[in-house]
Every structure is written in structure tokens, then in C-alpha cells.
C-alpha positions in Angstrom: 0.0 0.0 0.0 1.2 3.3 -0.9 1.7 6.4 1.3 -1.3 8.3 -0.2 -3.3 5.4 -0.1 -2.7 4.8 3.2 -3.4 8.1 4.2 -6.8 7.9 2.2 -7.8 5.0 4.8 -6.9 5.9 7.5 -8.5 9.3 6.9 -11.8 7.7 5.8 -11.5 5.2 8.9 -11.3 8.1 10.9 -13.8 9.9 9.4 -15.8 7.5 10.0 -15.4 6.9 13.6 -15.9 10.2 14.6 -19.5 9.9 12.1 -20.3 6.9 14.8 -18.9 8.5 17.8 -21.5 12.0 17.0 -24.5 9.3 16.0 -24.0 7.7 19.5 -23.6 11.0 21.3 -27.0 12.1 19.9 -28.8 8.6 20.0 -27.7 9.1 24.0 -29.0 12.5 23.9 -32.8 11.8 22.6 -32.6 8.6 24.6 -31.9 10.3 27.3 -34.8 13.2 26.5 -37.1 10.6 26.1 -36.4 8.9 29.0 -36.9 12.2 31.2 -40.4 12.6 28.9 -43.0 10.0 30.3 -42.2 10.7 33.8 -42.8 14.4 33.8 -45.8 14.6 31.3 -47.2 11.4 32.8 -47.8 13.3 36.6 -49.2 16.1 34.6 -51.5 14.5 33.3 -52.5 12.2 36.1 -52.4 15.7 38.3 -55.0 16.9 36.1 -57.1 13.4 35.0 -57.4 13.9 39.1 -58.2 17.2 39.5 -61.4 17.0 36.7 -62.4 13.3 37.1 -65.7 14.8 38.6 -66.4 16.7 36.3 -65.3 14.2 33.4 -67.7 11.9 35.5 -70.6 13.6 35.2 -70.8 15.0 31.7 -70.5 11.0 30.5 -73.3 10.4 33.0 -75.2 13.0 31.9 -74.9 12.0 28.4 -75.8 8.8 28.6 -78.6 9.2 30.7 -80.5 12.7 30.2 -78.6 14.4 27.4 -77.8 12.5 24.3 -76.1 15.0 22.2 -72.9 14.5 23.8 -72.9 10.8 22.5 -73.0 12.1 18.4 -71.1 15.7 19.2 -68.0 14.7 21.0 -67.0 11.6 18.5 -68.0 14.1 15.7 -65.7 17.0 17.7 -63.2 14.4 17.4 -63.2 13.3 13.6 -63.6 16.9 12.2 -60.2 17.8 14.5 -58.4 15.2 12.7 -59.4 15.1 9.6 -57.0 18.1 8.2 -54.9 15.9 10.3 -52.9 16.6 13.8 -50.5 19.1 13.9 -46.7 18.2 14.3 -45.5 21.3 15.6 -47.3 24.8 15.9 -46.9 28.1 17.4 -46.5 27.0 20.9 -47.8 29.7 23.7 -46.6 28.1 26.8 -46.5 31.1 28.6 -50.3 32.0 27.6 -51.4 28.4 28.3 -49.9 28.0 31.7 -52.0 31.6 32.7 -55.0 30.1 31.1 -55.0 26.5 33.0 -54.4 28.5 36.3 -57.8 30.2 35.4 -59.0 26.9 34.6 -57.9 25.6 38.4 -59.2 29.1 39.8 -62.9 28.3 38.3 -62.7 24.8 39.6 -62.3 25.5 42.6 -65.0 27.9 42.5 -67.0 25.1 41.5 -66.1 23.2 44.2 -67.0 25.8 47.0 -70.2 26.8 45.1 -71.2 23.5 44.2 -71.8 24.5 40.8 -71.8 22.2 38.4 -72.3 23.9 35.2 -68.9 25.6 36.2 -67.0 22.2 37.1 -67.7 21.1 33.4 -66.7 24.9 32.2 -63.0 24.5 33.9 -62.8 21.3 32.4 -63.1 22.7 28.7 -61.0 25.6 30.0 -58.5 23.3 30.7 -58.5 21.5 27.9 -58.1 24.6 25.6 -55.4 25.9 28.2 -53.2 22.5 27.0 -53.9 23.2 23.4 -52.1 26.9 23.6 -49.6 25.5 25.5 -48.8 22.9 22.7 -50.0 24.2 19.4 -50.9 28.3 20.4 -54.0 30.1 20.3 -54.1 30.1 16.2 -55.1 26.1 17.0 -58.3 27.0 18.5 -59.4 28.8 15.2 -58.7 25.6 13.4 -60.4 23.5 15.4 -63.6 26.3 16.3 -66.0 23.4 14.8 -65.1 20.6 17.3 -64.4 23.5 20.1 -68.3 24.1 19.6 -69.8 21.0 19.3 -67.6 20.3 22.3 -69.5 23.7 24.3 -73.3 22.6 22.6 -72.4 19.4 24.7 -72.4 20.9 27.9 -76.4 20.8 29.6 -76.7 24.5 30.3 -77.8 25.2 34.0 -81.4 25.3 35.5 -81.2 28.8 35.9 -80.0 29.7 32.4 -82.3 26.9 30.7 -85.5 27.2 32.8 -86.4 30.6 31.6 -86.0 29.8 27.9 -87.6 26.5 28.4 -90.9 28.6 29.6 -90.2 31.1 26.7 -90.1 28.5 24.0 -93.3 26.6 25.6 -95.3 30.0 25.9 -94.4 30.0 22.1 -95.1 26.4 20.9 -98.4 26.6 22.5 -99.6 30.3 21.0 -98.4 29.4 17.7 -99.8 25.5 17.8 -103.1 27.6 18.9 -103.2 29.6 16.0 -102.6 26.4 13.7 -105.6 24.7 15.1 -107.9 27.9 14.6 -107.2 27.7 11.1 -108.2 24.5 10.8 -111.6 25.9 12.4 -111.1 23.8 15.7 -113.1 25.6 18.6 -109.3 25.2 20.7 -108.6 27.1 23.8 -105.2 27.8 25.5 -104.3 28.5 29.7 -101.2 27.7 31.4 -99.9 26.3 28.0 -102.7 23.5 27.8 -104.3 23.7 24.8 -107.8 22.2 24.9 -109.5 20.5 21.8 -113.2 19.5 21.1 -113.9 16.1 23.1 -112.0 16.4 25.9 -108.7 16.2 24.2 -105.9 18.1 25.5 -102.3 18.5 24.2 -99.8 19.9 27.3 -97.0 21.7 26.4 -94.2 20.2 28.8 -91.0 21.6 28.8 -89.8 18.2 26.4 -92.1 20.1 23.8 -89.9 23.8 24.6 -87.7 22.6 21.6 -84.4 24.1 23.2 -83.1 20.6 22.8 -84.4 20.3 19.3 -82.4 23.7 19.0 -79.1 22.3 20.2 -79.6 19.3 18.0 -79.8 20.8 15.0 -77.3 23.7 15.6 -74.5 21.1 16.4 -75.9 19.1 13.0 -75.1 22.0 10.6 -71.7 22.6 12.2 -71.0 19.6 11.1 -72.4 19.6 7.9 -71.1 23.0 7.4 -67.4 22.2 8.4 -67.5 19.6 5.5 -70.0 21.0 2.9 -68.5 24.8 3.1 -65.8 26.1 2.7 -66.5 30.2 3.3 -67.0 31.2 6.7 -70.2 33.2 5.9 -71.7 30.4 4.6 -71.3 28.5 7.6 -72.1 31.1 10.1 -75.5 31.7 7.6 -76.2 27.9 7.5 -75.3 27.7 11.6 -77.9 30.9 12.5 -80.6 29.4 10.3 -81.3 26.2 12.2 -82.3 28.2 15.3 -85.5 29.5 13.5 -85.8 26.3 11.8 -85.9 24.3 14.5 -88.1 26.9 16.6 -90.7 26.4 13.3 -90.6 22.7 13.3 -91.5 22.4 17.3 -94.6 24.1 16.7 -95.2 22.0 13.6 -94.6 19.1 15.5 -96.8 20.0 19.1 -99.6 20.8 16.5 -98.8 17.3 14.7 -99.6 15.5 18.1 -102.7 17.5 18.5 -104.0 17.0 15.4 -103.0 13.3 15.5 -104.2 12.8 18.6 -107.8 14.1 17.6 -108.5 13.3 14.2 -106.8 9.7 14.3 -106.3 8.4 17.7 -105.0 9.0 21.7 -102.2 6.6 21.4 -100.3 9.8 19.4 -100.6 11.7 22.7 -98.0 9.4 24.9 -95.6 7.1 24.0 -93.9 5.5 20.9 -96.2 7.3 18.3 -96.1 10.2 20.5 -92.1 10.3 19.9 -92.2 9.2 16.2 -93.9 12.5 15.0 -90.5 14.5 17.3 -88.4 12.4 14.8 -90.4 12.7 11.9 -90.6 16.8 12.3 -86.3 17.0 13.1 -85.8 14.6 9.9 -87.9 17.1 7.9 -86.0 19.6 9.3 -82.5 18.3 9.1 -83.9 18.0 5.1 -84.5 21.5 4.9 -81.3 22.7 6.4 -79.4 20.4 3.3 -81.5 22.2 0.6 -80.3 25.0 2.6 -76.7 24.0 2.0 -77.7 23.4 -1.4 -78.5 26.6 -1.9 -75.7 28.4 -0.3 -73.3 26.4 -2.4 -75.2 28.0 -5.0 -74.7 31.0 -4.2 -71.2 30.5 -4.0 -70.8 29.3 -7.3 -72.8 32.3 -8.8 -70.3 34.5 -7.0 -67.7 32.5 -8.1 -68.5 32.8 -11.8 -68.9 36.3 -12.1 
């Protein structure tokens, strides 16, 4: 072997042990990160799994039991957050997220000495936007504003909040259902949101038959439908405002339905499974109208588009 071409080997032999020696160094080093990882993010997030169990607790409970929008909005919440897919890396705001999860603490303990439980499950979707500004910043919760509000129509507002528009909507359902009747020239008569027809037939408007959760229903449906169908804000926040009066129109429809029903064809539509088939058959009819109504805002879009 020559001198130059030993000096070529040894040089590349070199070379390449001090390639292996930096690739071990920094193996160490990430091993060594990674290693330190788990332990500390693992307390966090048993420290906070602990701190809102209760109020984790009693949403699912709720859900399950009395409120069954949480059941389709929070898998739906989920998909439409990652289906534009997870981001790797972000704007970070850890600063801004640690400041907004003390809040979070702060109005969970409130809870806790006012035994409040529509605040509990507020500091739990406080906290859980705190963690996303801390990882991804506060740009993240535009991106995701769709699951962020299915997420908050989830959440059964208080008795004290809900109670007053429950009566509101009733007083409503049973004027307007009134009004129906009379122009079907029924001698009807309304008190205490009882209307009473001819033959000793009565349809009570309850507070199931306010339509606030006929309301919430069909909001959270478009913002689902929206998110996927539309791409222009506008358009969204058009098709989102219009189920509220849609939905208000189709309660009356329906509580007139059951009257009507309940007179002209039989009893068994004032109670039971008749009773709740004309509820579905009035939200499928207006689930239909609020797709023409994308229909037509796509449309509209396209017009605009063209010109």
C-alpha cells in the first residue's frame, strides 16, 4: 500500500469513527430526553385526569342518561379535529397556556366551594383549551372552532339559564300551535300552556315540547355539515344561524302534529312510541330542509364564483 493510499484509509477510517462516535452521542442524547419525557408529562396528566375526574364523571353520566347530544357531538368534535390531520409542531404559547389553565384551576375550585356544576364542566373545557395553547398556540383553537363548539353545545346549560327559555319557548309552541288549530276551524282554547280541543282532548305543552333541545340538535348538526360541505365562513355562520328559527318552526309544527293526530286519528299519538315518532319525523324534515339550505348556499357560492 502506498503512502497516499494509506493516508486515504486511515483518513476515511477516521472519518468515520468520529461519524459513529456524533450518532451515538445524539442517539444518547434523545434517549436520554425521552427517558426524562414520560415521567414528567405522565404526573401532569394524572395531576390533572385527578383534579377534573368529577367533572369528566358527570358529563358522561349526563350523556348517557338525560342528554344524548354528547354521545353524536363529542365523536363528531373528534373526527372533524383530525381530519386536516394533527399538527406536528405549531406556534407554541406556553407562557399564555400555563395563565390560562391557572384560570382553569381558579374556576374549579369555584365550583367546588359553590357547588356549581355547570362551572365544574366549564373549567374542564378551560383546561383543555389551556393544553392546546400550550402545545399548538391560540391560532389552534381557530382551526379546530368546529369541534371546540360541538364540544361547548355538549355541555347541559344550568337550571337557571335553561329554565327561563324553556318557559319562553313553551309559551311560544303553544300560542303558535293555537293559531294552527284555529285555522283548521277547531273551537281550541289555551291556559297555562294547555291547549284544549273539542272532546276532551288536551295537548300539554311540557318543557320536552320547549324545543331548546331540538335547538341544540340541530345547531351542532349543521356545524357539522357546514365544516364539511363549506368552505366560506359566511356560509357556515349563515347555515349555523338558520337552524335556530328552523328548528323553533318545526317544534310548533310538531306539538300541532300531536294534536292534530291525537284528535283526528287516535290518543295513542298523545303518549308514547307514536307520540315520539312525529319529534323524529318533524327534526328529519327539518335536518332536510337545512341540506337544501346548504344546497342553496353552495349555489350562491358558485354564482359568485362565476362572475
Amino acid at each position: 500500500m502506498t503512502h497516499s493510499a494509506w493516508r486515504l484509509s486511515f483518513g476515511s477510517a477516521s472519518g468515520l469513527s468520529r461519524l459513529r462516535y456524533r450518532s451515538n452521542a445524539r442517539l444518547a442524547e434523545v434517549l436520554s430526553r425521552r427517558s426524562q419525557f414520560p415521567t414528567y408529562h405522565t404526573a401532569t396528566v394524572l395531576g390533572l385526569a385527578a383534579t377534573f375526574w368529577t367533572a369528566a364523571t358527570s358529563l358522561l353520566y349526563d350523556w348517557w342518561n338525560q342528554n344524548e347530544n354528547g354521545l353524536l357531538f363529542v365523536p363528531a368534535a373528534i373526527l372533524l379535529a383530525v381530519r386536516p390531520g394533527v399538527p406536528r409542531s405549531g406556534n407554541p404559547q406556553p407562557i399564555l397556556g400555563l395563565a390560562l389553565l391557572g384560570g382553569a384551576l381558579a374556576l374549579r375550585l369555584w365550583a367546588e366551594l359553590a357547588v356549581d356544576w355547570f362551572t365544574l364542566r366549564a373549567s374542564l373545557v378551560a383546561a383543555g383549551l389551556a393544553l392546546l395553547v400550550f402545545w399548538f398556540g391560540s391560532r389552534q383553537i381557530l382551526n379546530w372552532w368546529a369541534s371546540i363548539l360541538l364540544i361547548l353545545l355538549a355541555i347541559p346549560l344550568p337550571t337557571p339559564i335553561a329554565a327561563p327559555i324553556h318557559g319562553v319557548l313553551q309559551g311560544f309552541a303553544a300560542q303558535f300551535a293555537t293559531t294552527l288549530f284555529t285555522w283548521r276551524d277547531l273551537p281550541v282554547s289555551l291556559a297555562n300552556n294547555v291547549i284544549q280541543l273539542p272532546g276532551g282532548f288536551q295537548v300539554i305543552v311540557e318543557r320536552g315540547c320547549s324545543g331548546l333541545e331540538a335547538m341544540v340538535t340541530l345547531t351542532g348538526t349543521c356545524v357539522i355539515i357546514g365544516t364539511i360541505q363549506l368552505r366560506s365562513p359566511w356560509l357556515r355562520f349563515a347555515l349555523i344561524t338558520t337552524a335556530i328559527p328552523v328548528a323553533f318552526l318545526f317544534n310548533i309544527l310538531r306539538v300541532f302534529l300531536i294534536g292534530f293526530l291525537a284528535y283526528f286519528v287516535g290518543p295513542q299519538f298523545g303518549h308514547g312510541v307514536p307520540h315520539y315518532s312525529v319529534g323524529w319525523f318533524t327534526f328529519a324534515l327539518s335536518t332536510v330542509v337545512m341540506l337544501a339550505t346548504v344546497r342553496a348556499l353552495e349555489h350562491l357560492a358558485r354564482r359568485r364564483l362565476a362572475r
